[in-house]
Every structure is written in C-alpha cells, then in structure tokens.
C-alpha positions in Angstrom: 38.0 -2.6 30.7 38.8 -0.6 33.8 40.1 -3.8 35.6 42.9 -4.9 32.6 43.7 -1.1 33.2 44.3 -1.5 36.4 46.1 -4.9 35.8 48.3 -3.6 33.4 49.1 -0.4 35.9 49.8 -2.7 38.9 52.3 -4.5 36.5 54.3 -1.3 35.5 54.7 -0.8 38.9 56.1 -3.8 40.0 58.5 -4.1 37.0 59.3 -0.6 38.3 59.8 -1.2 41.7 61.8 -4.2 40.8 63.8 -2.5 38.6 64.5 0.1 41.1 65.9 -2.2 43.3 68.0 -4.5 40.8 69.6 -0.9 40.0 70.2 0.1 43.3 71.3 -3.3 44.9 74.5 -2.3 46.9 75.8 -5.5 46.3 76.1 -5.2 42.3 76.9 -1.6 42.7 79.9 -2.9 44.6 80.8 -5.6 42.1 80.3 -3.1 39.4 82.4 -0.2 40.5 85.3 -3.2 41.0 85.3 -3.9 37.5 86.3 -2.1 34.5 83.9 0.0 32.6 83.7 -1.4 29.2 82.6 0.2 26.3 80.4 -1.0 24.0 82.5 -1.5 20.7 79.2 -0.6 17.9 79.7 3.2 19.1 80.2 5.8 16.6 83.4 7.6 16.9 81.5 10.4 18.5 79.5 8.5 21.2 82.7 6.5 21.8 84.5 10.0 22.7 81.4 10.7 24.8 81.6 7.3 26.5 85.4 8.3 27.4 84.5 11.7 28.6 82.2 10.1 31.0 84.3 7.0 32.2 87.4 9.6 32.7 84.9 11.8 34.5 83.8 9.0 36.6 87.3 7.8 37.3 88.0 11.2 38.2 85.4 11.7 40.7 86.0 8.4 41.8 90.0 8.9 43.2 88.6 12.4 44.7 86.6 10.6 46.4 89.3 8.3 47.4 91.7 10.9 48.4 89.3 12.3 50.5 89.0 9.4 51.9 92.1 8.9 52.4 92.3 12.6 53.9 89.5 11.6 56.2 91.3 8.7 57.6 94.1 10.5 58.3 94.4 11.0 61.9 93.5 14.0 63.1 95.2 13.1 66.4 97.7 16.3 67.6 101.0 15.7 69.2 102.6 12.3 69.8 99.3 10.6 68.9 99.4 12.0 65.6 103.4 10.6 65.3 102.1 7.2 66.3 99.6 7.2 63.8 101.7 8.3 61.4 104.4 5.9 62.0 101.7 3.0 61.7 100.2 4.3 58.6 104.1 4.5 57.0 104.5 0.9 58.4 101.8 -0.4 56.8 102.1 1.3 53.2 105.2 -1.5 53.2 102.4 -4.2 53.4 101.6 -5.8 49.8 97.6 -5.2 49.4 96.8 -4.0 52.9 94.7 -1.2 53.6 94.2 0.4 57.1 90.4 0.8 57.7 91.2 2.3 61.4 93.6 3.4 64.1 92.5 4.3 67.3 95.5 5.3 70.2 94.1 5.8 73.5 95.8 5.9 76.8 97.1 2.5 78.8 94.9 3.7 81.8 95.9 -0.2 83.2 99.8 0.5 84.0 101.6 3.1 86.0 103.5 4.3 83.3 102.9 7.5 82.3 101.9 8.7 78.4 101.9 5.1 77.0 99.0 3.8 74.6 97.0 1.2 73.8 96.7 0.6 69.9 93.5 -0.4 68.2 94.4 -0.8 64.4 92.0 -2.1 62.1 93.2 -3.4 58.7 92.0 -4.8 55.4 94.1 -7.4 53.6 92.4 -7.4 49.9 94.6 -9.7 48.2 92.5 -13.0 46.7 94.7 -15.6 48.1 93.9 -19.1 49.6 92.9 -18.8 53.3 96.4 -20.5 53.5 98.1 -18.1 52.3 96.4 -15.3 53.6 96.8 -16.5 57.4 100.5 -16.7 57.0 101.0 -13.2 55.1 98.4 -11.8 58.1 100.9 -13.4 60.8 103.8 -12.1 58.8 102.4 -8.7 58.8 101.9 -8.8 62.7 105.1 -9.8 63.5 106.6 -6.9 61.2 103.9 -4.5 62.7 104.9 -5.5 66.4 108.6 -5.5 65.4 108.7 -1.7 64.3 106.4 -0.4 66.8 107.8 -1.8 69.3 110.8 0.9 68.4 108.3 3.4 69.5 108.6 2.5 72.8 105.0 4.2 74.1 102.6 2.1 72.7 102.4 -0.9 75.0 99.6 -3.1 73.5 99.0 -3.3 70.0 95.3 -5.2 69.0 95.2 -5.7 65.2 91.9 -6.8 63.7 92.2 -8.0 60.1 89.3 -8.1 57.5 90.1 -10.2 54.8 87.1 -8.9 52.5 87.7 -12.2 49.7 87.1 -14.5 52.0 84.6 -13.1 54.4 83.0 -9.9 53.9 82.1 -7.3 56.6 84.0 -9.3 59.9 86.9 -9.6 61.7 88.5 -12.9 60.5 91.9 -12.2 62.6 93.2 -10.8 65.4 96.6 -10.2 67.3 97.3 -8.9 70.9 101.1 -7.9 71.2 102.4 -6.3 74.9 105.2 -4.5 74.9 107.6 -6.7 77.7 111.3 -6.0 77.5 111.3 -3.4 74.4 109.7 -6.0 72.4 106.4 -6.9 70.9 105.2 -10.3 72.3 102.2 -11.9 71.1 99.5 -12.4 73.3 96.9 -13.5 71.5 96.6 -15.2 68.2 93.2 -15.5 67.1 91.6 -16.9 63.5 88.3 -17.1 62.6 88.3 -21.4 62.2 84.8 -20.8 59.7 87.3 -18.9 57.2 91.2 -20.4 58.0 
C-alpha cells in the first residue's frame, strides 16, 4: 500500500514539474504574448466583461512596459552624443518595421581628427519577408542610414548589425561598415549571413 502511495506521489510530481515548465517555457511565452488574446466565446456576459478587464489590464501593462522600454533605450548620452543618437533614432523611425535594439557612439580614437565618432548601431528588421526581400530592404536601409548621417559630418564610421528575428532568431544576420571619405558614406563592408540569405 505504502509503495502505490508513493507511486502515485512520484507521479504528481512529475506531471507537476512538467507542467511547470510547459507554463514557463520562454519560447511559448514569447509566441503567446505575439498573438492576440482570445476570448473564449461560452462566457457569460459577466465573465466576458471580466475577461476584458483583464486583457485591457494586460495590454495596459504591457505598452508601460514598452514605453519604458523605449525610455530605457533612449540614450542617456549628454551633449553632441545625445544629438547623434537622436538624429539616428529619427532616421530610423522612417524605416518600415525596423526597430533599433542599440546605439553605441564612442570616439574615433584611430584618426587625428578631433571629436568624431565611431557608430555602433544595432537594429532589428521584424517584417516576415523572403530572405530576398529582406536583404535588399536591409541594403536599402544602409544606404539611406549612411546617406543622412553622413550630413552629420562627425561620425566617421558607421557599423550597422541587423537582426532579422523571422528568419534567424537571437544573431546578427547582417552587417555594414560605411567610412565617412569625402562627406559621404562609403561602404566598406557588406556582410550577410550565407546560412540565412
């Protein structure tokens, strides 16, 4: 008797623990929170206003979150750092369904100018194209990118990484090296990931 006990107690704790981690897979958690909630249609009328409460509730927390996100990202860079940053982050709001994950200015320590910058700018292009289509909106965007910045006139290279999250998660699949020569942006490098393009 003691040993079925035990049996059956070893069992509830492995559905547990299995359940535990099916709920708190990252991965689903991510696809969840992408989709729409959806509410189950056999609700009363009050449960359904419940349901709404919550989902608003939810959505609510969910774009403070996002703005303070958004806040966070914001550079905290002073003087004409900050305008740099700035003027990239404008630049890139233009960009159909690109996000910018990073910008990081530090000083050009390899020239003899003085007070120009080397630009690190990480961004996210989460449109589900082709691989096609996203390498030639990706080389648009660089070219558009270079183009304006190179109106700044201080930052004289310009490294863009590019994540391109539906069709490789979690990497680089991109990169561009632009040098300021002549007041103009010239590519360097060109670089795509051949596993994803």
């Amino acid at each position: 008797m003691k040993t079925k006990i035990f049996q059956v107690l070893i069992f509830c704790v492995c559905v547990f623990a299995i359940l535990k981690f099916v709920i708190n897979d990252p991965e689903k958690e991510t696809a969840a929170s992408n989709q729409a909630p959806v509410e189950n249609v056999e609700t009363t009328n009050h449960e359904s206003s419940k349901n709404t409460t919550t989902t608003s509730t939810v959505e609510n927390k969910s774009n403070e979150v996002k703005e303070e996100t958004e806040e966070e990202n914001k550079s905290k860079l002073t003087g004409r750092k900050g305008e740099l940053d700035s003027s990239i982050r404008n630049i890139v709001k233009d960009f159909n369904g690109v996000s910018v994950k990073d910008i990081e200015i530090n000083e050009h320590m390899g020239t003899e100018r003085k007070d120009d910058y080397i630009t690190l700018v990480r961004l996210s292009y989460d449109n589900p194209n082709e691989a096609k289509t996203s390498r030639k909106l990706i080389g648009l965007y660089n070219n558009d990118l270079g183009a304006r910045i190179a109106d700044e006139g201080d930052i004289t290279k310009l490294v863009i990484f590019w994540e391109v999250p539906y069709l490789q998660e979690g990497k680089n699949s991109a990169k561009a090296i632009l040098e300021l020569k002549n007041n103009n942006m010239v590519f360097d490098t060109n670089w795509y990931d051949p596993n994803v393009y």
